[in-house]
C-alpha positions in Angstrom: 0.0 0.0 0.0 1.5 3.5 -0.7 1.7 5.6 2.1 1.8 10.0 2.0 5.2 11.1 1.7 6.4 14.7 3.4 7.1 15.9 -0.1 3.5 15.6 -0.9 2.3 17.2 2.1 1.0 20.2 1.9 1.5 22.7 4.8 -0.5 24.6 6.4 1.5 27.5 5.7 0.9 26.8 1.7 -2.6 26.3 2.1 -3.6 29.4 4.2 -1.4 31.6 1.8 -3.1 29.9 -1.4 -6.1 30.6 -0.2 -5.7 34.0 0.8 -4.8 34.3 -2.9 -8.0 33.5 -3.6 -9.3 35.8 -1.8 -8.2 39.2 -3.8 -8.6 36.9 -6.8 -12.0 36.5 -6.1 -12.8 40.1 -5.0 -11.2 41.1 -8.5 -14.0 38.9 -10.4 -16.8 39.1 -8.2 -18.2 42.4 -8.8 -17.8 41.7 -12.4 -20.5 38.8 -12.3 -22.5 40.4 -9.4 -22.9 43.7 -10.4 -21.7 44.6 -13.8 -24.8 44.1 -15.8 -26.4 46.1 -13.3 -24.0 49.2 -13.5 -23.7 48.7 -17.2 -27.9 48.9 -17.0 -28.9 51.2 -14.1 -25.5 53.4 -14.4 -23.7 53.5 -17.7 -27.3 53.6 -18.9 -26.1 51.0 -22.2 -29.0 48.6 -23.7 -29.5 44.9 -22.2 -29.5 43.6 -24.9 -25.9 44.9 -26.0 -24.1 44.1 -22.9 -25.9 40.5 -23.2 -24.3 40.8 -26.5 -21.2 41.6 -25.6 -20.6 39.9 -22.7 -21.2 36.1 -25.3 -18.8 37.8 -27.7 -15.9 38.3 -25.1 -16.1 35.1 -24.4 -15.6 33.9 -28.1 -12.4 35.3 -28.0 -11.6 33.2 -24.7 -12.6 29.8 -26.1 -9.1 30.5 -28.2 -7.3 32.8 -25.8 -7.6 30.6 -22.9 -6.1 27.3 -24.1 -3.5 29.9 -25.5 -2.7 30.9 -22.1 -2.4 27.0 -20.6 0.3 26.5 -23.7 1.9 29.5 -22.5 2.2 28.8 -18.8 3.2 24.8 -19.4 6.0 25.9 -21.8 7.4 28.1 -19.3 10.8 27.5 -17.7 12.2 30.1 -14.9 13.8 29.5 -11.3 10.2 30.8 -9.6 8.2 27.9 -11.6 5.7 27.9 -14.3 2.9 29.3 -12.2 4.3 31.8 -9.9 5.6 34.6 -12.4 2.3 34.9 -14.2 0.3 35.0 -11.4 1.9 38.2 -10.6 2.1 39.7 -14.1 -1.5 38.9 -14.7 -2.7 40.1 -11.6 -1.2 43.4 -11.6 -2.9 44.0 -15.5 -5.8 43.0 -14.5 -5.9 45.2 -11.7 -5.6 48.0 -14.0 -8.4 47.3 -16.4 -10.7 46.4 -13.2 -10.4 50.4 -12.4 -10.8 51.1 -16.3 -13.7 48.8 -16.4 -16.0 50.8 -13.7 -14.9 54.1 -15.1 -17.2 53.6 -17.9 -19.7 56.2 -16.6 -17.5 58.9 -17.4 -18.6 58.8 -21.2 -21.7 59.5 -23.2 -22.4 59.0 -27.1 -21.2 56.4 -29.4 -18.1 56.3 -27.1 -19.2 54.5 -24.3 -20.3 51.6 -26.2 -16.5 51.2 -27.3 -15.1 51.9 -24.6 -17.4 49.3 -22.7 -17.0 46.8 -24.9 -12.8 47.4 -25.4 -12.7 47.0 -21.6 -14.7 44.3 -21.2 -13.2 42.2 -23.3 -9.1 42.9 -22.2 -10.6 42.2 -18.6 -11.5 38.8 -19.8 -7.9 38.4 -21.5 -6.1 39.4 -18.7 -8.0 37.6 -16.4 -6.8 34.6 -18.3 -3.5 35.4 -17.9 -3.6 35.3 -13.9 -6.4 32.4 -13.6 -5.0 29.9 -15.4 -2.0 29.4 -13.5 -3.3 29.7 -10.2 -5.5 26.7 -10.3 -2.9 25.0 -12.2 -0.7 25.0 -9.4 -3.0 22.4 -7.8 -1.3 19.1 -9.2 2.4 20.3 -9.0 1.5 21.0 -5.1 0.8 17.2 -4.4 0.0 14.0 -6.4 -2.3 13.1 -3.3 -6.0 13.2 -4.0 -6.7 13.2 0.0 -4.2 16.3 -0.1 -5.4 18.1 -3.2 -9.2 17.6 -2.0 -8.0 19.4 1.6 -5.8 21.9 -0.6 -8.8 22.5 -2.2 -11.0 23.5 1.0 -8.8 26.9 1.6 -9.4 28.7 -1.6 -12.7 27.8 -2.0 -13.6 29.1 1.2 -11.4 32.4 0.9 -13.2 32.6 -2.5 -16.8 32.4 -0.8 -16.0 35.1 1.6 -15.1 37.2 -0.9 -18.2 36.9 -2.7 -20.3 36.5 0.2 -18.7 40.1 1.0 -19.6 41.7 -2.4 -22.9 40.4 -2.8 -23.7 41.2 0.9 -22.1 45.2 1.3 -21.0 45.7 -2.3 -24.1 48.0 -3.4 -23.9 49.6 0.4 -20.1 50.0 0.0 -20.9 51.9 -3.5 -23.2 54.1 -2.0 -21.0 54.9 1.4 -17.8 55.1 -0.6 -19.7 56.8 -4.0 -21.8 59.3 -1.3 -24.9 58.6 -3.1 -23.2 58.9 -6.7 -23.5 55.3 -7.5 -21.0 55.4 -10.9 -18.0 57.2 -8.4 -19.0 54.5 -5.8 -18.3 51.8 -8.0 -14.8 53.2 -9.7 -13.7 53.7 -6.0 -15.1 50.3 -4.1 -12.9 49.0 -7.8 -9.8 51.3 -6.7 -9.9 49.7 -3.2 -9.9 45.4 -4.7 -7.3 46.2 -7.0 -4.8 46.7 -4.1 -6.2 44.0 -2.2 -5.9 41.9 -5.5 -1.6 42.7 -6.1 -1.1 42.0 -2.3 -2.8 38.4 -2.7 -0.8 37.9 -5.4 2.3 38.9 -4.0 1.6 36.6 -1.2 0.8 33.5 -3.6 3.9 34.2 -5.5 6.7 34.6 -2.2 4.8 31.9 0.1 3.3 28.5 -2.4 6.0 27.2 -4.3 5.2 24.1 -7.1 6.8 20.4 -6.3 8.3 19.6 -9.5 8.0 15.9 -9.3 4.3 16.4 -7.9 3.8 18.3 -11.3 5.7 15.7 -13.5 7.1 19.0 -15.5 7.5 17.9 -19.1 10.5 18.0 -21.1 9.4 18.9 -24.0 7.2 22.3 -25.0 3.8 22.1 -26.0 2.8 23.1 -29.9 -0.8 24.3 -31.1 -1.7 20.7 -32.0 -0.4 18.9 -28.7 -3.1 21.3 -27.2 -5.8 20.4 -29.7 -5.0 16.4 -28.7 -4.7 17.0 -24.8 -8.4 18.8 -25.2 -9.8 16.6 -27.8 -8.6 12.9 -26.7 -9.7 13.6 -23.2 -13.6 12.8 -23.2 -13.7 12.5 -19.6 -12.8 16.2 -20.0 -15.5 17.0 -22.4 -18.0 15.6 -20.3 -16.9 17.8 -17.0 -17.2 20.8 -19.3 -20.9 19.8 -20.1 -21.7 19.2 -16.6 -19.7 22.2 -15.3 -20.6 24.5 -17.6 -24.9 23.7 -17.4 -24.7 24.2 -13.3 -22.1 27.4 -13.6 -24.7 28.8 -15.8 -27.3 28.4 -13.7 -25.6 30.1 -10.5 -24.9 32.8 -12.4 -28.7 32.9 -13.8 -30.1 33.1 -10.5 -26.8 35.8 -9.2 -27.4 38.0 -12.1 -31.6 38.2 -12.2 -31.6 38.3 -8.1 -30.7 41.8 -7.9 -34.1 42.2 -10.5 -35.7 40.0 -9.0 -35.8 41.4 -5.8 -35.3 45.1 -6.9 -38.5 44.9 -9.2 -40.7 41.6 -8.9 -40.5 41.3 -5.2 -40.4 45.3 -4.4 -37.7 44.7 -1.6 -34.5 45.2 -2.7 -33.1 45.3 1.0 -33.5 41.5 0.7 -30.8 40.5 -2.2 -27.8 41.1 0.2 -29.6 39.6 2.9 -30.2 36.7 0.3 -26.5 36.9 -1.0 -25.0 37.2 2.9 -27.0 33.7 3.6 -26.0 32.0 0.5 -22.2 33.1 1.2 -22.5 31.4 4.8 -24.3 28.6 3.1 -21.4 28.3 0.4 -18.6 28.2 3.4 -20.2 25.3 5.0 -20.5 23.7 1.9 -17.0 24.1 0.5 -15.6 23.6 4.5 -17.6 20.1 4.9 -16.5 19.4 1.3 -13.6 16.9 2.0 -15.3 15.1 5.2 -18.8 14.2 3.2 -16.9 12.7 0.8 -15.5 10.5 2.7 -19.0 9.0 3.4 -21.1 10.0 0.4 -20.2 7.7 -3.1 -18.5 10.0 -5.3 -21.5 9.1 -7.8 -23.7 11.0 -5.7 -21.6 13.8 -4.5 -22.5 15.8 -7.4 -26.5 14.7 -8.0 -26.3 16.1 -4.2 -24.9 19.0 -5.3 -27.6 19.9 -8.0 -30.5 19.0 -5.5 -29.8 22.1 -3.3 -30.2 25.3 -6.3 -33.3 22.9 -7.6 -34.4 23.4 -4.0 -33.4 26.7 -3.7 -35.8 27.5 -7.4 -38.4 25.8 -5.4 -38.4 28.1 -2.2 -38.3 31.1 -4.2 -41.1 30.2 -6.0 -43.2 28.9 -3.5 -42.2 32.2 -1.0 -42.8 34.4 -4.1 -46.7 32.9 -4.0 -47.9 32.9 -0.4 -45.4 34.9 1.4 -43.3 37.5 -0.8 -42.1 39.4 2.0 -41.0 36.3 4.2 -37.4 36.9 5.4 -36.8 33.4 6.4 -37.9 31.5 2.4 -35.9 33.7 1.1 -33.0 32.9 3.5 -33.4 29.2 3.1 -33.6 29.9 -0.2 -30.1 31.2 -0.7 -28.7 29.2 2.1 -29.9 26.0 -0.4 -28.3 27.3 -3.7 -25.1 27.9 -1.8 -24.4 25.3 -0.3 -24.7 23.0 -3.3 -22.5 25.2 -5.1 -20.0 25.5 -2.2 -20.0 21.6 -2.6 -19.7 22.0 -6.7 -16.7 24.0 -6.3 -14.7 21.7 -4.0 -15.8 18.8 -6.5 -15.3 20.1 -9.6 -12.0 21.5 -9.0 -11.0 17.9 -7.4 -12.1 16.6 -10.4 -10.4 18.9 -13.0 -6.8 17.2 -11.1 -7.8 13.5 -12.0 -9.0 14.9 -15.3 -5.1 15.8 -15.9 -3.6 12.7 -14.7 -6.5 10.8 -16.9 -5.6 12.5 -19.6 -1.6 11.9 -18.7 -2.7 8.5 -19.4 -4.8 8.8 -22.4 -2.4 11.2 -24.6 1.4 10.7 -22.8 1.1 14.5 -22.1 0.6 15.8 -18.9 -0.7 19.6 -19.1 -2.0 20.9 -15.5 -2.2 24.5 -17.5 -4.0 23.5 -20.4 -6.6 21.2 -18.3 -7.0 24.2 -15.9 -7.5 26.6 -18.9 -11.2 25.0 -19.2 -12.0 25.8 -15.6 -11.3 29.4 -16.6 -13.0 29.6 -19.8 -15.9 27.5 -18.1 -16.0 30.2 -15.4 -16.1 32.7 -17.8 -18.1 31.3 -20.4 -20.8 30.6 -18.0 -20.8 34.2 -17.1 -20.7 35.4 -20.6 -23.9 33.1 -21.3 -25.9 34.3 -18.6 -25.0 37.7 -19.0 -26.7 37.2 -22.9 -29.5 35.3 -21.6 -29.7 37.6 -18.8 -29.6 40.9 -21.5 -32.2 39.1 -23.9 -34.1 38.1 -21.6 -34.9 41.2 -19.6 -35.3 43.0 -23.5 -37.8 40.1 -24.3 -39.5 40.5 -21.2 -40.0 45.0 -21.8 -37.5 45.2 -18.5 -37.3 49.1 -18.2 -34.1 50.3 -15.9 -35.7 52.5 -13.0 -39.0 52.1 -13.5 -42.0 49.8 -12.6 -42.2 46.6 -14.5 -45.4 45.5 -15.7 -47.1 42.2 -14.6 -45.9 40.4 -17.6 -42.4 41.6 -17.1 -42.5 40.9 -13.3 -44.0 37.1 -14.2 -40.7 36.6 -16.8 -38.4 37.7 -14.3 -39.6 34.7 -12.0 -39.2 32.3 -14.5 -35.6 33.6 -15.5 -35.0 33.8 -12.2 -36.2 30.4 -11.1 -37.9 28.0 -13.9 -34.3 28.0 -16.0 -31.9 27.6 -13.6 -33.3 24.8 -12.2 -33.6 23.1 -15.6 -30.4 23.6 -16.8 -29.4 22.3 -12.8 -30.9 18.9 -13.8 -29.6 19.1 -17.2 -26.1 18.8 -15.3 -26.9 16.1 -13.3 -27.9 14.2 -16.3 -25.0 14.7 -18.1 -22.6 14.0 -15.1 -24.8 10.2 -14.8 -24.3 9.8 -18.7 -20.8 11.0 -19.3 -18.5 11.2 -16.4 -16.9 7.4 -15.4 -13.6 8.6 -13.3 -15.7 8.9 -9.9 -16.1 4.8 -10.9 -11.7 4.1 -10.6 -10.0 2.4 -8.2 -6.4 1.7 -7.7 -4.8 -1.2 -8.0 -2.2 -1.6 -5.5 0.4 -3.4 -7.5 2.6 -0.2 -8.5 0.1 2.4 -7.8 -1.3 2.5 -11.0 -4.9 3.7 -11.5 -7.6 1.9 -14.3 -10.9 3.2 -15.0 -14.1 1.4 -15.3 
């Protein structure tokens, strides 16, 4: 039987300061999926249905820019690593076009449409550059799965309190920090994450350092078509991204229309960061039970479990929105549901993008953490980007009018935006993930270690 060795430990030191890279990480994208659309909409004063539009192109650009990226990082050779170096360099660009990307309120005409959309779409780029390698770093940290799934645990959780923290005081943060002038508010609450962002990412880069034999650094540099046979011989990979992608789309459904939801169908918009504050507690538990319920819930169920609690979380909403629209505590259990399935989605999936590179080790003879890890990005973003369309469309279909009140026909669509598709494409990723996805069915043979799938 193989036993741990100390130089696949990982310390506690490593984990608390990869986590608190998370942390600014996650402060630099969550306002972006929380609230952009919104300050786009009810600030900028563009159409829906362009920054729906623009949010699906931007992301067009990263099914190609992102895989890019994972090349990039895996071909890199320095004394700090492969990960490390862009880390940094990515996080400080990005920084930079975070501040550009609220300042859009500054311009009127034709302009702002440009400028919006120019923004936009190098946030998404640099992003790339910083968020590829940080997850990548998972598999060169320890080849243990029992490590790797308590590795996991740290950023996930830094990660929800960062969006727990947004979505609960962002919009009161714009308005204290903004003094009732919600566009300032927003370029200065923007100012204040991009220097918490560089100091996470000068943390990740002096304290986590990549085990080399952990990461099985290959010897030879990646080309164009190595990437194209690393993505497309891996159909264990393909499958995660149909699973991942259907549930990522449907948090971000229900994060994006809550704010209307609330704002405009409910009439209390004091309860979307009550709702969001719940959820993010919700999503801690989740991620921080994460490694001990899977120790005594079959992997094949871990992530049917997962999808049960947003289908509940539709549920609540809908039944509270029916008899009791004004009842604090649905609308609490509500959130505290869809959280804590996705704070168990995020400890899985991201466990499950590691065996998906050591699967695909086997399947190809490459091993390509940064490549692998480049999905999770573009997943992450793509979901976003197809949520913010449907999100745009949908509130044009529906005669959604910024600042004013909706009609009952527009009020009835945003319940079923809000509630009726999430939780179908929910079960659409649950039935994908019982179709598709065999790794959860491996066991290793203890004769050399070596791992078979059924």
């Amino acid at each position: 039987m193989s036993t741990k060795t100390d130089n696949q430990h990982i310390s506690l030191d490593t984990k608390f300061s990869y986590g608190l890279g998370a942390l600014g990480k996650d402060f630099g994208c969550a306002p972006i999926y929380i609230f952009l659309m919104f300050y786009y909409t009810d600030v900028v004063g563009l159409s829906a249905a362009f920054v729906g539009t623009l949010f699906l192109v931007a992301r067009v650009i990263d099914a190609f820019t992102d895989p890019l990226m994972g090349m990039i990082v895996d071909n890199t050779r320095s004394r700090f690593g492969k990960f490390r170096p862009w880390i940094l360099i990515g996080t400080v660009i990005n920084a930079v076009v975070l501040v550009m990307l609220f300042s859009a309120h500054r311009y009127e005409g034709t302009f702002v449409y440009v400028y919006a959309a120019a923004t936009y779409i190098l946030w998404g780029v640099t992003y790339t550059i910083m968020d590829i390698p940080y997850w990548s770093m998972i598999p060169s940290l320890s080849s243990e799965r029992s490590e790797r799934e308590h590795l996991v645990v740290w950023p996930r959780i830094f990660a929800s309190i960062a969006w727990t923290v947004v979505g609960g005081y962002g919009l009161y943060t714009v308005g204290l920090l903004g003094n009732g002038d919600q566009g300032q508010g927003f370029f200065m609450m923007s100012l204040c994450i991009a220097v918490l962002f560089v100091a996470s990412a000068i943390l990740v880069f002096m304290r986590v350092k990549e085990k080399t034999d952990a990461g099985k650094v290959a010897k030879e540099k990646f080309t164009i078509s190595d990437v194209k046979k690393i993505i497309g011989e891996n159909d264990q990979l393909k499958s995660l991204i149909g699973f991942v992608l259907s549930f990522n789309i449907a948090m971000q459904l229900i994060g994006g229309f809550g704010i209307y939801y609330f704002t405009y169908a409910i009439g209390m918009p004091e309860m979307f960061p009550m709702f969001m504050l719940v959820a993010g507690a919700a999503e801690f538990a989740g991620i921080f039970l994460f490694p001990w319920i899977s120790k005594v819930v079959n992997r094949r169920f871990m992530w049917p479990l997962a999808c049960g609690f947003p289908i509940l979380c539709c549920a609540v909403l809908f039944l509270g929105s029916v008899i009791a629209p004004e009842n604090a505590i649905l609308v609490g259990i509500a959130g505290a549901a869809m959280k804590f399935g996705n704070g168990l989605f995020n400890g899985l999936s991201t466990v499950m993008l590691a065996d998906v590179v050591d699967y695909g080790e086997e399947k190809t003879g490459m091993r390509s953490e940064s490549v692998i890890f480049s999905v999770q990005t573009m997943l992450v973003k793509a979901a976003g980007a197809l949520a913010g369309f449907l999100i745009g469309s949908g509130l044009t279909l529906i005669g959604y009018v910024a600042n004013e009140v909706q009609t009952p026909d527009t009020i009835t669509g945003l319940k079923v935006l809000m509630l009726l598709v999430p939780a179908v494409l929910v079960g659409l990723s649950a039935l994908i993930y019982k179709k598709t996805y065999r790794l959860d069915k491996r066991f290793d043979k203890e004769d050399g270690g070596k791992v078979e799938y059924a």
